[in-house]
N, C-alpha and C positions, 0 to 999 in steps of 0.2 A: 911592766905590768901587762897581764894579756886583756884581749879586748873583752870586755863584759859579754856575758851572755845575756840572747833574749829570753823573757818568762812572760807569759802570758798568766795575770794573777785572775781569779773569780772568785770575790767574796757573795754569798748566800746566806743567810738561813734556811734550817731547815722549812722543808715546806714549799720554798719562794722561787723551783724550780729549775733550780739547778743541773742538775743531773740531765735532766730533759734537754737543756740547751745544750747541754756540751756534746751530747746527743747529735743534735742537727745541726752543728757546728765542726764535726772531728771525725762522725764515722765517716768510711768512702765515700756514703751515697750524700756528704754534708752540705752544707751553704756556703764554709767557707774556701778563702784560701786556701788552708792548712787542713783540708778534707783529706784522712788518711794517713797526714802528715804531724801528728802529733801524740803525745805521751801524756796522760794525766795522774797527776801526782796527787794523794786523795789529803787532804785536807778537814778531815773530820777523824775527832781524836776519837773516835770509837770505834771505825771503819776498820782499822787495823785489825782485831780481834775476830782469830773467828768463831761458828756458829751462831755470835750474834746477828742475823741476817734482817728479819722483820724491825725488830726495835730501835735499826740503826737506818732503815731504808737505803742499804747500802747500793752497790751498779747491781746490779742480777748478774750472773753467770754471761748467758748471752751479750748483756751490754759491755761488761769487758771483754768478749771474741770480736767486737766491732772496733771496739777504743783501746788498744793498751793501757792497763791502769795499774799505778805501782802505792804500796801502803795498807792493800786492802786485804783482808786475811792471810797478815802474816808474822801473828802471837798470838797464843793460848791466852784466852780471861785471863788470868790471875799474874800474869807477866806486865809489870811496870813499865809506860809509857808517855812521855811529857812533853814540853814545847822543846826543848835540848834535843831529845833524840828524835823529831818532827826535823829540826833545823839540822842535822848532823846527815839525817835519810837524805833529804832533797839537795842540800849541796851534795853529796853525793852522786843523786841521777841527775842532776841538771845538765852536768859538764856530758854527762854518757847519752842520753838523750837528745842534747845537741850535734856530739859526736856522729849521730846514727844519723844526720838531718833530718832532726825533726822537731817540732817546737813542745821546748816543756811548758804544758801548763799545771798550774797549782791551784784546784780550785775544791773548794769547802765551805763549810761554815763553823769552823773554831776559831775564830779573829784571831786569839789569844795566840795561835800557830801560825796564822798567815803575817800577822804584826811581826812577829818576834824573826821570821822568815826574810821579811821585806829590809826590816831596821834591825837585827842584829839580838843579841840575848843581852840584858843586863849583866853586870859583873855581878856576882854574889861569895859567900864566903863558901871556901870548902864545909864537907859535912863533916860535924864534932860528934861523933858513934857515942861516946859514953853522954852527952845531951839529949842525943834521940834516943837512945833505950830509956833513959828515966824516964822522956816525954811519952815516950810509945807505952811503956806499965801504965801510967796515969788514963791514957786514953783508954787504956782496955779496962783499968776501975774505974774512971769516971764518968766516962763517956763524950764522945762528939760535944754533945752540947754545951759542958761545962766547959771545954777547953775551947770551943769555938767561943764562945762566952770572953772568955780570958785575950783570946786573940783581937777580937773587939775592943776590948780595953789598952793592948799594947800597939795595936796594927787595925787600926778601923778601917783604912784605905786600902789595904788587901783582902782583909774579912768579908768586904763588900763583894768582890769579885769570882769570890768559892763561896762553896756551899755548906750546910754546918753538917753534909752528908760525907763530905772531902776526906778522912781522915789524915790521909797523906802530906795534902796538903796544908792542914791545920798543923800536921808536926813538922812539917819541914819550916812553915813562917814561926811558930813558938823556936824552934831549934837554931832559927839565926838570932832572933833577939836575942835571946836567954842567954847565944856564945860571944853575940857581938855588942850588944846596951843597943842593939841601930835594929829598927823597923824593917820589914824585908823592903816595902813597898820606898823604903828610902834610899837603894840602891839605882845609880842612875840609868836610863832606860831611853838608851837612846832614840835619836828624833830624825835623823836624817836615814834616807833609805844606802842602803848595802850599793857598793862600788861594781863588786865585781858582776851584778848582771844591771841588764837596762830592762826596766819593767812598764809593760803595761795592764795597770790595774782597773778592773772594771766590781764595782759594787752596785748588786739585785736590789733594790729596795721596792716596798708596795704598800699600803695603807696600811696603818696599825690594824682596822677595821677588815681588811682582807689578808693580810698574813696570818690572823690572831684564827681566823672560818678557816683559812687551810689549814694551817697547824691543828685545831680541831678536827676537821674532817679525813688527815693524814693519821692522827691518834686513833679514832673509831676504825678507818681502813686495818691497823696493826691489826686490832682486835680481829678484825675478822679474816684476816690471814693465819691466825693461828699463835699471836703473841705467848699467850696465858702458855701453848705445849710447847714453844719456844723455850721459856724459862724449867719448866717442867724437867727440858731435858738438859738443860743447863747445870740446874742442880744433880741429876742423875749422874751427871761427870763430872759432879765433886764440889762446883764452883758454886762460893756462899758471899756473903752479904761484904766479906773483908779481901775479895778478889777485886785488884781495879777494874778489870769492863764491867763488876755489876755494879759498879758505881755509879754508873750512868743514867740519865733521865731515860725511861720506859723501864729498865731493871731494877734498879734498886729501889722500888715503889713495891715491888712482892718481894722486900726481905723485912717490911716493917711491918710489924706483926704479923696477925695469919692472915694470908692471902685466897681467903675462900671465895666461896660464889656471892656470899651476903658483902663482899667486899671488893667485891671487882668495880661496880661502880662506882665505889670512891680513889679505888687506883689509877683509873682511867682518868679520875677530875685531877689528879693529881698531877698524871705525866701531863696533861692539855697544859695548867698554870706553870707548871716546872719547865715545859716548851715555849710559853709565850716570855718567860722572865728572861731566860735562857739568853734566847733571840734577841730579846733587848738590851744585855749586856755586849753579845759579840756586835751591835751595830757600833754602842759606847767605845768597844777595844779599836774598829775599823776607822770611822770616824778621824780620827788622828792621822792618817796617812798621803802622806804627800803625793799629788799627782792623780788622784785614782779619779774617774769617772764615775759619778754616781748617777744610776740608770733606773728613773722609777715609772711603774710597773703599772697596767691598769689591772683591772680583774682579767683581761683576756691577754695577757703579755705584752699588750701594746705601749712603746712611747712614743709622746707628740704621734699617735697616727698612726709607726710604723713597728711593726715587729721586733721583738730585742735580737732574734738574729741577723737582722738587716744590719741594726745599730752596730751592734757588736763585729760585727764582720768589717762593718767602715773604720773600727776603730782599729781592729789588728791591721787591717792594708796601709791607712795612715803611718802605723807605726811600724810597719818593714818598709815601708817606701822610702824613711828617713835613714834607714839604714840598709842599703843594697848590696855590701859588704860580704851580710850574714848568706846569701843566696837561697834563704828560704822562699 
């Protein structure tokens, strides 16, 4: 068996600074070891897509000439994308990445893709095409909500975890009951981390009370970079409310109903609650993961005193020190 590779994991929320740190951790001019010397694999299911730019606060342009970064505009909105092919992309660069000597990191905030990453995809059943068409007519007469409805009643443990905005993912958990009498959320889902790399995971955490002002104060910032002519032109290239990237929180809040000027203020309240629930979900998915350091945050990025790229930096050298091997 060959020797595991290292990955350097960062779970985040939006909002909680992320970006920023890997920033002053990975460009040349960085803090750490591995200034120069590494790959960042993007970790937010939405980043993929492009011209989503604002509503995703994806790297800018510039911040990937500094960082190599792999995941990030590269499918059209309306092109399907899920933890499977998140887990399929990154084992992929990981082994090519390392090749190049350089450390992958994997850092985001879709738990749901760092988890399934770490510990592996659950088994599930193939897709039964003639279940999902009868399912997929019904969604398009009934709507989201009746079936999310329905989902609730056969799968409450996974209903909880989408949104009754999902469609996709409402037919795909009706689509395995319906083929199998079995729950999706009752397929087993494993708990030990993945053999073939040696991980060091580090999770962002910061007060409900200051995550909940940033996330606010990052939602107001969209607007005023130009959110509203973002979507504008989004739609001008065709992409509507049953395209997956507008399925996402900041987008798919102007495909419900009219999205005028007498209603911008409530779209805005809407992505802020749909970002703080959001967030408190992927800590719920993260939470479960073996080994991770959980690193919390004051209002000015400090812990106990010292800077989280101090911290962070102490942790990556700890963990190639124990393994001198890799010659990073």
């Amino acid at each position: 068996m060959p020797a595991p590779i290292p990955v350097f994991v960062l779970f985040a929320p939006t909002a909680c600074g992320k970006t920023a740190l890997v920033k002053n951790l990975f460009a040349k001019g960085g803090l750490s070891l591995f200034k120069g010397r590494a790959e960042i694999i993007s970790a937010d299911s939405q980043a993929v897509y492009r011209y989503m730019d604002i509503g995703t606060a994806k790297p800018s342009p510039e911040e990937r000439k500094e960082i190599p970064y792999h995941l990030v505009d590269v499918l059209e909105p309306d092109c399907q994308f899920g933890a499977g092919d998140f887990v399929e992309a990154a084992d992929r660069l990981c082994p090519e990445i390392f090749a190049r000597g350089n450390l992958p990191v994997v850092a985001g905030g879709t738990g749901f893709y760092i988890s399934s990453f770490l510990k592996g995809l659950p088994e599930t059943p193939q897709s039964d095409p003639v279940v999902r068409e009868k399912i997929k007519a019904r969604l398009a007469a009934e709507g989201n909500g009746a079936l999310y409805h329905e989902l609730k009643t056969v799968d409450r443990t996974y209903a909880k975890k989408i949104s009754i905005h999902d469609g996709f993912r409402i037919v795909r958990a009706l689509e395995v009951y319906y083929s199998t009498g079995r729950p999706l959320s009752s397929f087993e889902i494993p708990e030990s981390l993945r053999k073939m790399y040696s991980f060091c995971t580090v999770i962002l955490s910061r007060s409900r009370e200051d995550l909940y002002s940033r996330i606010d104060r990052r939602v107001d910032l969209m607007f005023e970079q130009g959110l509203e002519k973002e979507i504008e032109n989004l739609k001008k290239k065709g992409y509507g409310a049953d395209s997956p990237g507008m399925k996402a929180i900041g987008y798919s809040e102007f495909f419900r109903g009219d999205a005028d000027k007498a209603q911008i203020a409530r779209i805005k309240e809407e992505i802020k609650h749909s970002s703080r629930r959001y967030a408190k979900r992927q800590y719920t998915i993260m939470r479960s993961i073996p080994g991770a350091r959980v690193i919390e945050l004051d209002e000015n990025g400090f812990s106990d005193g010292k800077p989280v790229e101090e911290l962070v930096s102490t942790e990556l050298e700890r963990f190639c020190a124990l393994h001198p091997e890799w010659g990073l």
